[in-house]
C-alpha positions as a Markdown table, in Angstrom:
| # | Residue | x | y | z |
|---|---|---|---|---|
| 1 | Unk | 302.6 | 58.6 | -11.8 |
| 2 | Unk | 302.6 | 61.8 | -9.8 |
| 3 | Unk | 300.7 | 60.8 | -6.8 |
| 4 | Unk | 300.6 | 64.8 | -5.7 |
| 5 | Unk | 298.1 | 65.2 | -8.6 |
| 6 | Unk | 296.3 | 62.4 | -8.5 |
| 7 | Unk | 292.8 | 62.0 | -7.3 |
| 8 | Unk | 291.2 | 58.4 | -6.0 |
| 9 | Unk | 287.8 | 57.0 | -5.1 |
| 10 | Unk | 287.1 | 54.3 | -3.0 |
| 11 | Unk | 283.9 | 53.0 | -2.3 |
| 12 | Unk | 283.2 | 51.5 | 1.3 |
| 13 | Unk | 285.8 | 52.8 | 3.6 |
| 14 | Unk | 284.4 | 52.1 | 6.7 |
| 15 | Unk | 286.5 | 48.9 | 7.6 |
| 16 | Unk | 288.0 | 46.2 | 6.2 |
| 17 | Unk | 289.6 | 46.3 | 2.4 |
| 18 | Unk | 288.3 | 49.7 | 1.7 |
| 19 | Unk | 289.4 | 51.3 | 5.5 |
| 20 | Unk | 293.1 | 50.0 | 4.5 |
| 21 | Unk | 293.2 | 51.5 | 1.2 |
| 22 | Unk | 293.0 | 54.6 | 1.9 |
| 23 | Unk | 295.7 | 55.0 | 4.8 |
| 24 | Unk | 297.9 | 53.2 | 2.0 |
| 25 | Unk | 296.7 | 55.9 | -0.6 |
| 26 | Unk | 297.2 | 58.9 | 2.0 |
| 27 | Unk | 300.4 | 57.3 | 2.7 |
| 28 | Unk | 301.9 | 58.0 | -0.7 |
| 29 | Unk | 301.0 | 61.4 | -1.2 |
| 30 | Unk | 297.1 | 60.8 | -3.1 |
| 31 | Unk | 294.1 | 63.1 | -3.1 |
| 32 | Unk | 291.8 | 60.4 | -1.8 |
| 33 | Unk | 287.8 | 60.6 | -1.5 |
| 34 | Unk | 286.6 | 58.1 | 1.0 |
| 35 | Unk | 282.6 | 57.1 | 1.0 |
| 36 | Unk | 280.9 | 55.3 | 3.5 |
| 37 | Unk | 277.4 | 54.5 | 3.9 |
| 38 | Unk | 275.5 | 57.1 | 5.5 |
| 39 | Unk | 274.9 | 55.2 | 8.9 |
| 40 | Unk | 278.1 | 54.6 | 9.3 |
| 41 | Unk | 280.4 | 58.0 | 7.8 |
| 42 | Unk | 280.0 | 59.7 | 11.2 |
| 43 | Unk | 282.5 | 57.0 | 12.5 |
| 44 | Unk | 284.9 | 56.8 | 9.4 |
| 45 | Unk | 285.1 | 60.2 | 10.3 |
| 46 | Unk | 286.4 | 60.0 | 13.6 |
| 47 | Unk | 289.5 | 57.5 | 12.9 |
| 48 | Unk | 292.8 | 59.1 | 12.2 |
| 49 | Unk | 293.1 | 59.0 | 8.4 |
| 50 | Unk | 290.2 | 60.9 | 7.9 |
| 51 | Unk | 292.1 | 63.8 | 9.8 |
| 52 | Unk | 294.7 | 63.9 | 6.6 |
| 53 | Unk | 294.1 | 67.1 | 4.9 |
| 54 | Unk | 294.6 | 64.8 | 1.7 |
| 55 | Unk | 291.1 | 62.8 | 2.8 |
| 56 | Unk | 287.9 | 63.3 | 2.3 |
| 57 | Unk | 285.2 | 61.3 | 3.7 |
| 58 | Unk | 281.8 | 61.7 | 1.8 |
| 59 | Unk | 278.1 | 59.3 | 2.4 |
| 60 | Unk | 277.3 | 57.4 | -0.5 |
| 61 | Unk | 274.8 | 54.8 | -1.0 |
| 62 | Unk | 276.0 | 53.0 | -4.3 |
| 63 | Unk | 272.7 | 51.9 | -5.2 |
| 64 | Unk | 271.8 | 55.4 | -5.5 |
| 65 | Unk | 272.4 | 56.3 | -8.8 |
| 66 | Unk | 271.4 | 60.3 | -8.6 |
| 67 | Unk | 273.9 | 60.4 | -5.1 |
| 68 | Unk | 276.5 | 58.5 | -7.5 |
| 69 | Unk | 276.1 | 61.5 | -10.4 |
| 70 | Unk | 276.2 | 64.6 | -7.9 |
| 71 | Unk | 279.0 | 63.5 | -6.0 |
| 72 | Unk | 281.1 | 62.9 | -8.9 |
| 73 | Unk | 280.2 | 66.3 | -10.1 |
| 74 | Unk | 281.2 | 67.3 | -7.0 |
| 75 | Unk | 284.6 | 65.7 | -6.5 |
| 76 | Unk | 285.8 | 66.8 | -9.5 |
| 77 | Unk | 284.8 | 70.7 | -8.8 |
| 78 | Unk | 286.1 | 70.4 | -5.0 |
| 79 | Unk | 288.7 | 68.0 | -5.4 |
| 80 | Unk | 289.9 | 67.0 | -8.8 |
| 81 | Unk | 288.5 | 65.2 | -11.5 |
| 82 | Unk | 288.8 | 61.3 | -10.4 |
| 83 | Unk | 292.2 | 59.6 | -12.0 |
| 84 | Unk | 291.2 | 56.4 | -10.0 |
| 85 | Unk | 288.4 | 54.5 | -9.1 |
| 86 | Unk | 288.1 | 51.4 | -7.0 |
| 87 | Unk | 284.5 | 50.2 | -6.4 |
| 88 | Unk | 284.8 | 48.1 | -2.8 |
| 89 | Unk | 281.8 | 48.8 | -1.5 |
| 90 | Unk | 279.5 | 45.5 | -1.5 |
| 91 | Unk | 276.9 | 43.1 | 0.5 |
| 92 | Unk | 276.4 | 39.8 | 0.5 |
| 93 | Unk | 273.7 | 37.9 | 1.5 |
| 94 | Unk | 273.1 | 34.2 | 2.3 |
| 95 | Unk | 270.1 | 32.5 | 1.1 |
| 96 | Unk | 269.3 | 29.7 | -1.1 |
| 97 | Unk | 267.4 | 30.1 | -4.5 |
| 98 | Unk | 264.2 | 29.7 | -2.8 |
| 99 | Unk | 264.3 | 31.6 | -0.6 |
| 100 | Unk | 265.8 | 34.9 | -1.1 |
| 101 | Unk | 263.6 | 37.7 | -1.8 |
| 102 | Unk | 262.9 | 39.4 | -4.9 |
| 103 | Unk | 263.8 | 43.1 | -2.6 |
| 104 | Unk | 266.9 | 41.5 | -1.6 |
| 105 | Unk | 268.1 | 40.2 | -4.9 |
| 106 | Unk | 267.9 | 43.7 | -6.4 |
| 107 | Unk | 269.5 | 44.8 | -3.2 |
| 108 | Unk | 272.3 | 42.6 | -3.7 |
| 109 | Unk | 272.9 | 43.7 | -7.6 |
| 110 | Unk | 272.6 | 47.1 | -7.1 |
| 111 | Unk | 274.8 | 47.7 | -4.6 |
| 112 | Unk | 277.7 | 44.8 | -6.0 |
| 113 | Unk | 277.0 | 45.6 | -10.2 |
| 114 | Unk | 274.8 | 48.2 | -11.2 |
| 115 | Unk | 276.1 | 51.3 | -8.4 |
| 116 | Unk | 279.2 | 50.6 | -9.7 |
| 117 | Unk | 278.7 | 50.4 | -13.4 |
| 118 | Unk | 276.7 | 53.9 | -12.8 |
| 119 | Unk | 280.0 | 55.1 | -10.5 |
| 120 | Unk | 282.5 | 54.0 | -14.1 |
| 121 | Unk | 280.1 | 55.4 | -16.4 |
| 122 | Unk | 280.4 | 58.5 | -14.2 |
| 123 | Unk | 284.0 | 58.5 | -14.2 |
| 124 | Unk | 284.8 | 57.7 | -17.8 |
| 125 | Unk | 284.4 | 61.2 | -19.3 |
| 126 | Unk | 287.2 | 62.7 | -17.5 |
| 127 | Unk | 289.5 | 59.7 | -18.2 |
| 128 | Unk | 289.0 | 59.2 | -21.8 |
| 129 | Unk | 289.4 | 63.5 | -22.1 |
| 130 | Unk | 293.0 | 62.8 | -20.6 |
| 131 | Unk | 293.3 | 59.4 | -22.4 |
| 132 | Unk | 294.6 | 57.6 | -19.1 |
| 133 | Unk | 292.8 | 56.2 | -15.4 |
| 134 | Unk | 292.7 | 53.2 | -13.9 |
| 135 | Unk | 289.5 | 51.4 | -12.4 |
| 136 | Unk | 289.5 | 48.4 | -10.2 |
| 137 | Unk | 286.9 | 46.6 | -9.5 |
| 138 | Unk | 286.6 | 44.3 | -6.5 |
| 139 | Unk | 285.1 | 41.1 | -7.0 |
| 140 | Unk | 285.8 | 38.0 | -5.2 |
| 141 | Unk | 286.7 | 34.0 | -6.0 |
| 142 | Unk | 282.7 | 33.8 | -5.6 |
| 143 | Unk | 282.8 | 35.7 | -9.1 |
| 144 | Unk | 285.0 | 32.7 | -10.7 |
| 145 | Unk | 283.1 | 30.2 | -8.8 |
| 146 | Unk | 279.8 | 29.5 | -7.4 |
| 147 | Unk | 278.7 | 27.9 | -3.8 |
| 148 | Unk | 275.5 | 27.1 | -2.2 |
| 149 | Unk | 273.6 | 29.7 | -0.5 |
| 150 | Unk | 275.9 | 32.9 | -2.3 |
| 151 | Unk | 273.3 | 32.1 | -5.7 |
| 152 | Unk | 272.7 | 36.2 | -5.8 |
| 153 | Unk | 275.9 | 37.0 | -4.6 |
| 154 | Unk | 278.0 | 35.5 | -7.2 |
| 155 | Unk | 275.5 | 36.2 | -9.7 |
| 156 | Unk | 276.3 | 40.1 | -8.9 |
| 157 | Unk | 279.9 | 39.1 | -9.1 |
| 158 | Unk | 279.7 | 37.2 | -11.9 |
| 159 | Unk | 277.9 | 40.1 | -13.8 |
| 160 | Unk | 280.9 | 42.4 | -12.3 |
| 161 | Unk | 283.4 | 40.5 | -14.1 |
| 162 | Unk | 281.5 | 40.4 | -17.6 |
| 163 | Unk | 281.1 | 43.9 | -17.8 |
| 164 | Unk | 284.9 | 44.9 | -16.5 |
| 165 | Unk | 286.0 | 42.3 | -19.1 |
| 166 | Unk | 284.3 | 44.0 | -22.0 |
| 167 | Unk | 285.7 | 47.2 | -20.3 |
| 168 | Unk | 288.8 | 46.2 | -20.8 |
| 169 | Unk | 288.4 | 46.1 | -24.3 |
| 170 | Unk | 286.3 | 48.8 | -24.7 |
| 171 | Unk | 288.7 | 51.4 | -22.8 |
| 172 | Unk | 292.1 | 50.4 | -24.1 |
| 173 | Unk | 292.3 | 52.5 | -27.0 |
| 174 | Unk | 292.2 | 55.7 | -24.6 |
| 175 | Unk | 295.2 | 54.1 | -22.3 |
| 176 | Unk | 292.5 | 53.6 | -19.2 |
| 177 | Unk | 293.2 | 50.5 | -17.1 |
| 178 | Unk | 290.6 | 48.1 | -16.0 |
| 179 | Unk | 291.6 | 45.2 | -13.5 |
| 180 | Unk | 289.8 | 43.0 | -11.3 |
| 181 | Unk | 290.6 | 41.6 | -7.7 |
| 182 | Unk | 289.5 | 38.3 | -6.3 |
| 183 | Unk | 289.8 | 38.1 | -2.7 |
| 184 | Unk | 289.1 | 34.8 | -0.9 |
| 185 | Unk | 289.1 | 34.0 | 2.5 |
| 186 | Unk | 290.1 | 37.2 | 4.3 |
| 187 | Unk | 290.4 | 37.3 | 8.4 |
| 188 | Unk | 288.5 | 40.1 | 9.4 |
| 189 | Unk | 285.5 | 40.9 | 11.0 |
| 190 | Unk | 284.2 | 43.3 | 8.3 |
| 191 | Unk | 283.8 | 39.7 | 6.2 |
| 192 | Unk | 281.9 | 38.1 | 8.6 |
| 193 | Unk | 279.2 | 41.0 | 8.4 |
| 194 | Unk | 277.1 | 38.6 | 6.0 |
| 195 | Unk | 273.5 | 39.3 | 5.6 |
| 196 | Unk | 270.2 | 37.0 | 5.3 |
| 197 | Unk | 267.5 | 36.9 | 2.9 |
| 198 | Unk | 264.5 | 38.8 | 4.6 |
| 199 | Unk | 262.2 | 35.4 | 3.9 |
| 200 | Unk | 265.0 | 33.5 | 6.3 |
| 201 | Unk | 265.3 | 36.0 | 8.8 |
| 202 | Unk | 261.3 | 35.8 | 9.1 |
| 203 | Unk | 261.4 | 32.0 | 9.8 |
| 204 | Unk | 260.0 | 31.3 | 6.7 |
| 205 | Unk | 262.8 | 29.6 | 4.5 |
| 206 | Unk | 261.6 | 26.0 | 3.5 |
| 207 | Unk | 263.1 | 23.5 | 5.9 |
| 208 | Unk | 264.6 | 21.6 | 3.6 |
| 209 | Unk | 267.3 | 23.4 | 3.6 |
| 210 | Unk | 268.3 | 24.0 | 7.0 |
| 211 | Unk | 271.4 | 22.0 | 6.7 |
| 212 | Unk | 272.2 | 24.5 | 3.6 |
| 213 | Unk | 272.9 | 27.3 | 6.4 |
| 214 | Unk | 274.1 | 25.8 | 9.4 |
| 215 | Unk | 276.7 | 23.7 | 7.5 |
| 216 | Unk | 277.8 | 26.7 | 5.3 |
| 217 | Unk | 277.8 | 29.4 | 8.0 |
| 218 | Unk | 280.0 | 27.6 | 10.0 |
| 219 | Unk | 281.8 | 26.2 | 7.4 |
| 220 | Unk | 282.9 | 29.7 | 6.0 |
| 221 | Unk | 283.8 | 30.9 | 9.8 |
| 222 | Unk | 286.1 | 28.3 | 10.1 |
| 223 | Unk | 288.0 | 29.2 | 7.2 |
| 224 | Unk | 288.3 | 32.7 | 7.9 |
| 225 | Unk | 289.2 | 32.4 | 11.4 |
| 226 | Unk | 292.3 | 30.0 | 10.0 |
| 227 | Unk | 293.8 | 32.0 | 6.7 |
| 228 | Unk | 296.3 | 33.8 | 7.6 |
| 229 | Unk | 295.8 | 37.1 | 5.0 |
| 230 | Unk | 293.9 | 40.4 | 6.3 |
| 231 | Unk | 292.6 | 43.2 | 5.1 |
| 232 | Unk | 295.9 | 45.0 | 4.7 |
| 233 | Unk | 297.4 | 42.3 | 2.7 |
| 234 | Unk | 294.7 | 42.4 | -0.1 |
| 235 | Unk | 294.8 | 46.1 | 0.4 |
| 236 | Unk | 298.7 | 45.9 | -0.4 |
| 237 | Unk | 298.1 | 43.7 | -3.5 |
| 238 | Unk | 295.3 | 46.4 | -4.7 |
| 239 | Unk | 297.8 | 49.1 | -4.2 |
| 240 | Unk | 300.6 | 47.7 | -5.6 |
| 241 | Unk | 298.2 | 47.3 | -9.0 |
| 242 | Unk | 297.3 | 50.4 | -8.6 |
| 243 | Unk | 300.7 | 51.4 | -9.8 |
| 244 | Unk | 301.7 | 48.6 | -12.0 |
| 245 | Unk | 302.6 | 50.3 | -15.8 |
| 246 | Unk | 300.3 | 47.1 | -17.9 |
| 247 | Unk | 298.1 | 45.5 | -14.9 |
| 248 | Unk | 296.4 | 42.1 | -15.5 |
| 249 | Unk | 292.8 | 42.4 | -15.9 |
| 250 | Unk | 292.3 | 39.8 | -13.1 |
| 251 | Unk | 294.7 | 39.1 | -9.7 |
| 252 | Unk | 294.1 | 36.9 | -6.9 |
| 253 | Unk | 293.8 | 38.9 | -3.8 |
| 254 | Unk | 294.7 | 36.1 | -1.6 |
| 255 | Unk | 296.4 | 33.1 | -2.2 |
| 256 | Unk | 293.3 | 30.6 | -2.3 |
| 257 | Unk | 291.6 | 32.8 | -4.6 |
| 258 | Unk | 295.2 | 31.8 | -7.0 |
| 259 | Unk | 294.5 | 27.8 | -5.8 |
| 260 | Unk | 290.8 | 27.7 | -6.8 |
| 261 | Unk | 291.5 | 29.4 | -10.2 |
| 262 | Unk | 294.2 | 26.7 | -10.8 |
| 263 | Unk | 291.8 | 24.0 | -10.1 |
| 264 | Unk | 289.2 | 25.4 | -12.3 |
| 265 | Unk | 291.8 | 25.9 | -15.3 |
| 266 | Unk | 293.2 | 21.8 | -15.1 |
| 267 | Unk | 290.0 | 19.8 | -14.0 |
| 268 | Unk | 287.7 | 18.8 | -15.9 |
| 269 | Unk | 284.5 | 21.4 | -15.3 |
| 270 | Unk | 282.0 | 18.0 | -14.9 |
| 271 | Unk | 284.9 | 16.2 | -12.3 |
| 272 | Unk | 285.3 | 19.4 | -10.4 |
| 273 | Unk | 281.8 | 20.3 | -9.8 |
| 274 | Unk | 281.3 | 16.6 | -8.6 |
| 275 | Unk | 285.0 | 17.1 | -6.8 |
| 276 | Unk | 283.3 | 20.4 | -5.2 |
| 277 | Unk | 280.3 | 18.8 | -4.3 |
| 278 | Unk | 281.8 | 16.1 | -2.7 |
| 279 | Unk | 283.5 | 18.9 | -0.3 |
| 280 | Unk | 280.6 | 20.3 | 1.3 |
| 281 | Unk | 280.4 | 20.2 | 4.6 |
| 282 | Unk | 277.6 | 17.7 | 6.0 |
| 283 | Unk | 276.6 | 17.1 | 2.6 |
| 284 | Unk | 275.4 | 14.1 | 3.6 |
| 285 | Unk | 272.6 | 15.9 | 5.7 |
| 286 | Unk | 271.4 | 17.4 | 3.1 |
| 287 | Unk | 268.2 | 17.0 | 1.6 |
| 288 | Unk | 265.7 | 14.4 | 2.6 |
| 289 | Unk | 266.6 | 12.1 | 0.6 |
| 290 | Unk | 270.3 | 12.8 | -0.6 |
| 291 | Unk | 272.0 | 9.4 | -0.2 |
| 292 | Unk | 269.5 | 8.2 | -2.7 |
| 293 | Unk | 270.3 | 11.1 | -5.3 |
| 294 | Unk | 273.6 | 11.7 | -7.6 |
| 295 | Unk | 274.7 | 15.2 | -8.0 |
C-alpha cells in the first residue's frame, strides 16, 4: 500500500480515538480528511496536525445525511476519492428503557448506525470501481454485550455490527475490507463525555431507578480511571489493521474487550447473564423490592 496515494476519512477527530488517528495517518505519509462536529472544528483546527499540508479538517454532522453525500462528492473532487474509511464518530447516552426519550433514541442511532451506513454507502462506488478499500467501523464491547442504562447505546452498536457483518460478505468479491473494533475501557477524558436522556436531565426519570445511575456512573469512572490503555493505544491497534493484508472482521481494541469476548464464547449464555448480574454494583439497592426477586 502506497500511503502517498492514498486517501482516508475519519469521522470525529476532535479528541480521543479519532484525534490519534490521524497524527498516526499523517505520520505515514496519508492524504487524511478529518471531520469534527461543527461546534467543535474551529478547535481541531487549531492543534498541530491540522497544520500538515496532508490534513484536512472538514464539519460534519453524521446524522446529516445530505452533509454526508456533499462532502464525499467533495473529497473526492478536492482531495481524492476515499481509499479508507473509519467511522469514529459516536455518542452515548445513559438512560434506562424508561426513560430515555423517543428524540434521543433516534439521536443515538443516527449518529452511531445510520450516519455511517449513509457515509459506506457513500464510499462504496469508488471502491468497488477500483475493486479494493478498507472500512472500519468502530464499535465497542457494548456491541457484543449489553449493560444497564447503555439499552440504546448498544442497540446502535449492536445494529453496527449486523450490518458490517453482512458487509463483509457482501463486499468481498470486489477485494474491499470491512473490520470492526471493540474498544473497552479506555482512559481518557473524551470517554467520559457521556450524555443523559433529556427525560433524566429534566428530573423526570422514575425513581425507581436512581440506583441504576449512581451505581453505574461511578461504576464505569472507576474503571476508566484504573485501565491502563489510552486513546493512542487503540488508535495503534486501528492503524496497524489498517494495513494488515486479510484483517479479521472483528479485533479487541483493548485487552478487556478480548476478556469479555472469552467469557461470552465458554459460559453458558443463562450462567453468564446471572454471573453478570451478580456483578453489578449495589445491585442489592436496586429496585424496591430486589432481594425478594430472582433475575
Amino acid at each position: 500500500m502506497n500511503a502517498t496515494f492514498q486517501t482516508v476519512l475519519v469521522t470525529g477527530c476532535s479528541s480521543g480515538i479519532g484525534y490519534e488517528l490521524i497524527q498516526l495517518f499523517d505520520r505515514d505519509g496519508y492524504r487524511i480528511v478529518a471531520t469534527a462536529l461543527p461546534n467543535s472544528v474551529e478547535e481541531l483546527r487549531q492543534k498541530p496536525v491540522a497544520q500538515s499540508p496532508r490534513v484536512t479538517v472538514v464539519p460534519l454532522d453524521v446524522s446529516d445525511y445530505g452533509a454526508i453525500t456533499r462532502l464525499v462528492r467533495q473529497v473526492a473532487e478536492t482531495v481524492g476519492p476515499i481509499d479508507i474509511l473509519i467511522n469514529n464518530a459516536g455518542i452515548s447516552y445513559r438512560s434506562t428503557v424508561e426513560d430515555m426519550t423517543i428524540d434521543d433514541e433516534q439521536r443515538q442511532m443516527q449518529v452511531n448506525y445510520l450516519g455511517p451506513m449513509h457515509l459506506i454507502r457513500e464510499c462504496l462506488p469508488h471502491m468497488r470501481r477500483k475493486r479494493s478499500g478498507r472500512i472500519i467501523n468502530i464499535s465497542s464491547v457494548g456491541g457484543m454485550m449489553a449493560m444497564p442504562t447503555m439499552a440504546s447505546y448498544s442497540a446502535s452498536k449492536f445494529a453496527l455490527e449486523g450490518a458490517s457483518e453482512s458487509l463483509w460478505y457482501e463486499l468481498r468479491p470486489w477485494g474491499i475490507h470491512v473490520s470492526l473494533v471493540r474498544p473497552g475501557f479506555i482512559n481518557s477524558l473524551a470517554f467520559t463525555k457521556v450524555l443523559y436522556s433529556k427525560q433524566k436531565t429534566e428530573g423526570q426519570s422514575s425513581p425507581e431507578y436512581a440506583s441504576h445511575y449512581e451505581n453505574m456512573k461511578s461504576f464505569v469512572e472507576r474503571l476508566m480511571q484504573r485501565t491502563p490503555c489510552t486513546s493512542n493505544d487503540v488508535a495503534r491497534k486501528i492503524f496497524k489493521l489498517s494495513h494488515m493484508k486479510r484483517p479479521p472482521l472483528r479485533s479487541a481494541g483493548t485487552p478487556d474487550a478480548r476478556l469479555f469476548y472469552f467469557i461470552r464464547r465458554v459460559l453458558p449464555r443463562s450462567i453468564y447473564h446471572r454471573l453478570l448480574y451478580g456483578t453489578l454494583p449495589g445491585i442489592k439497592s436496586w429496585g424496591p423490592n430486589q432481594k425478594n426477586e430472582k433475575p
